[in-house]
C-alpha positions in Angstrom: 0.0 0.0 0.0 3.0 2.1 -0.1 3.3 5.4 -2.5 -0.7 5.6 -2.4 -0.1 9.5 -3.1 2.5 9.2 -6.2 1.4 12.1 -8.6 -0.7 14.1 -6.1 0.5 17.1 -4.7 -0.6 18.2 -1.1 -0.7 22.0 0.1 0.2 23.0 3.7 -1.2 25.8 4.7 0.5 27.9 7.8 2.0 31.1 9.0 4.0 31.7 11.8 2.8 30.8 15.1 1.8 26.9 13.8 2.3 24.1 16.0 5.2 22.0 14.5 4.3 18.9 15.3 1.0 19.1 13.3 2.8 20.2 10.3 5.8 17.8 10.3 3.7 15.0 11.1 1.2 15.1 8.0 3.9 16.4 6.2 5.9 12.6 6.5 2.8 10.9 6.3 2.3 12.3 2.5 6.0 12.4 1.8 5.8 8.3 3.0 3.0 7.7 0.7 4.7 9.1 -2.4 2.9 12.5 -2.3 4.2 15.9 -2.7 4.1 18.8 -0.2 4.4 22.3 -0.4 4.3 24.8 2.3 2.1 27.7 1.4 1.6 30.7 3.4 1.2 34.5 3.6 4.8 35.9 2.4 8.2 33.9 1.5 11.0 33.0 3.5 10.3 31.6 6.6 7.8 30.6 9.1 8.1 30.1 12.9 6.9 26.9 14.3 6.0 26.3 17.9 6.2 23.3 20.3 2.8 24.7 22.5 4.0 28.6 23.3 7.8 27.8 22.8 9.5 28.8 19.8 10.4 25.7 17.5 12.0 24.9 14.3 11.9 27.6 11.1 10.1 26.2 8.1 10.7 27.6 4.3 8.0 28.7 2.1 7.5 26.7 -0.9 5.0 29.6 -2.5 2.6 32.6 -1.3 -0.8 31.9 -1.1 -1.8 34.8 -3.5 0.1 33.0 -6.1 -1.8 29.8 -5.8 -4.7 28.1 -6.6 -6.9 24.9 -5.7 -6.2 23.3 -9.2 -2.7 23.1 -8.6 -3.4 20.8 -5.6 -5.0 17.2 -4.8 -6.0 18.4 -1.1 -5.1 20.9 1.3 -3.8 20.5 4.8 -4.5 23.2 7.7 -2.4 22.9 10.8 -3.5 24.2 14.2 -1.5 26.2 17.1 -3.1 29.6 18.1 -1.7 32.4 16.3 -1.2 30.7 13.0 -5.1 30.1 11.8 -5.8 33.2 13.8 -3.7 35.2 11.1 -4.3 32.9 8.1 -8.0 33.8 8.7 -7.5 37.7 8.3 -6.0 37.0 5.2 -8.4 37.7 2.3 -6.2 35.2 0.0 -5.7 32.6 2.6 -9.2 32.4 3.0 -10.5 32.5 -0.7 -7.8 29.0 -1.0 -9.5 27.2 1.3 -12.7 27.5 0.4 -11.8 27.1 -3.5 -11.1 23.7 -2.0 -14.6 22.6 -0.9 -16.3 24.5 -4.1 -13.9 22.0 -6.2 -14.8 18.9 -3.7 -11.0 18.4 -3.0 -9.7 16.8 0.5 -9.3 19.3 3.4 -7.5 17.7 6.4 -7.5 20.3 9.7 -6.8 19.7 13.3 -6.7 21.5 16.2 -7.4 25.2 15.9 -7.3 25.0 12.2 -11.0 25.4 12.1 -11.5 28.7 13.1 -10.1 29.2 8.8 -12.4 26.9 7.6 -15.2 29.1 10.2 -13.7 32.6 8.2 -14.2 30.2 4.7 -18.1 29.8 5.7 -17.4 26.1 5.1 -18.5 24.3 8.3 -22.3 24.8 8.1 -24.2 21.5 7.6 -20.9 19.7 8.9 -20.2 18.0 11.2 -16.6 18.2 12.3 -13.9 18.0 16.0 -11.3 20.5 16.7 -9.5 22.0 19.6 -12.7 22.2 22.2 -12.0 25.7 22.5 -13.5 26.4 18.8 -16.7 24.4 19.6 -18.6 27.6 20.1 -16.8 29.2 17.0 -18.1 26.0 14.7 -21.6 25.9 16.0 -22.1 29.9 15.6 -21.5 29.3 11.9 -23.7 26.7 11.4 -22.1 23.3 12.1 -21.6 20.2 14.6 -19.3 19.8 17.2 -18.2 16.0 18.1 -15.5 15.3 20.7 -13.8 12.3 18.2 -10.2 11.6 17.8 -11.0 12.1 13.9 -14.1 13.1 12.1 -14.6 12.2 8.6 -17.3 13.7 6.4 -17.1 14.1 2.4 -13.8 14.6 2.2 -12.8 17.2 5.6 -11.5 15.2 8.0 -10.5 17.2 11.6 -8.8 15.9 14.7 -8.8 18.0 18.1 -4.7 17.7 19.1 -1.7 16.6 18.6 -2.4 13.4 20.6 -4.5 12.5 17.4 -2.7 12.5 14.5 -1.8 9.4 14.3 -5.7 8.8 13.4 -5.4 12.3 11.4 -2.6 11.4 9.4 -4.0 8.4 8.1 -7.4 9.5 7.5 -6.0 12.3 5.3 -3.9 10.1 3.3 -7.3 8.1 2.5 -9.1 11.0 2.0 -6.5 12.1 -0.1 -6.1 8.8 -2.2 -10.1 8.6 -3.0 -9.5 12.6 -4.5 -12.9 14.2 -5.7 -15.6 14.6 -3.1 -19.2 15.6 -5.0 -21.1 15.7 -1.6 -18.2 18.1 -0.6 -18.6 20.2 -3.5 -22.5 20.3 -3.4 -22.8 21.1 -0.2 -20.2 23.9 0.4 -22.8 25.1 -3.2 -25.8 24.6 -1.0 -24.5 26.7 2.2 -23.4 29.3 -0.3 -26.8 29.7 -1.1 -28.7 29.3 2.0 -27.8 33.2 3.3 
């Protein structure tokens, strides 16, 4: 079952203040199967990674965000810590890539406080999805379910609450990864689009 991901290339989205662990841990976990990753975020150079609220390793930018696009990517990963999402979701461009991820029906694996992007996307309504239980209130003001699971799986977004879990994460988003197009994804991030 090795090199499931051969071909597919995997987006990371993060800025400083992620949590390390949950972006060097998917990160192997594609780079085992054969995939590609690329780190995307808000400006090149660097980003700061933290182990909880102590400064960790330096990660380099593969590309900026406002130079990408969903098409160039077979799923999209969203790592958690604090600050990160909190500044990804302030980001106009940051924000407009992960939802072009749901409208195409493509994977989205986030965990931990990586929600609160997918909350600033308007893509959690009608789902059903676990994060750090600080964002439960966060998920369920914009129109989705909160589950206290170790991983949550629904049409292609799966979410995990800490690093604790990604063992279950990691492997869920290869899967998700490997079976590619999601309609159900796609048609329902259409029919929340329409319900305001």
């Amino acid at each position: 079952m090795a090199n499931r991901l051969n071909g597919k290339k995997v987006a990371f989205l993060a800025t400083h203040g992620v949590e390390q662990v949950e972006l060097t841990e998917p990160w192997k976990a594609v780079e085992a199967e054969g995939g590609r990753p690329e780190l995307i975020s808000l400006e090149s150079g660097e980003i700061q990674g933290f182990d909880h609220l102590d400064h960790g390793e330096k990660f380099s930018v593969d590309r900026e965000v406002a130079d990408v696009s969903a098409g160039d990517y077979d799923g999209l990963v969203l790592p958690g810590g604090v600050a990160n999402p909190d500044f990804l979701r302030m980001d106009e461009d940051a924000v407009r890539f992960v939802r072009d991820f749901f409208e195409a029906g493509k994977p989205v694996a986030s965990i931990c406080h990586g929600p609160w992007t997918l909350v600033e996307a308007d893509v959690v309504r009608g789902r059903t999805l676990t994060s750090f239980p600080s964002l439960r209130t966060d998920i369920k003001n914009a129109g989705g379910e909160w589950v206290d699971e170790e991983v949550h799986v629904q049409a292609g977004l799966v979410t995990s609450r800490k690093p604790d879990d990604l063992p279950a994460f990691c492997g869920k988003l290869v899967e998700e990864i490997c079976e590619g197009h999601h309609d159900e994804q796609a048609l329902q991030t259409a029919g929340a689009g329409n319900a305001d």
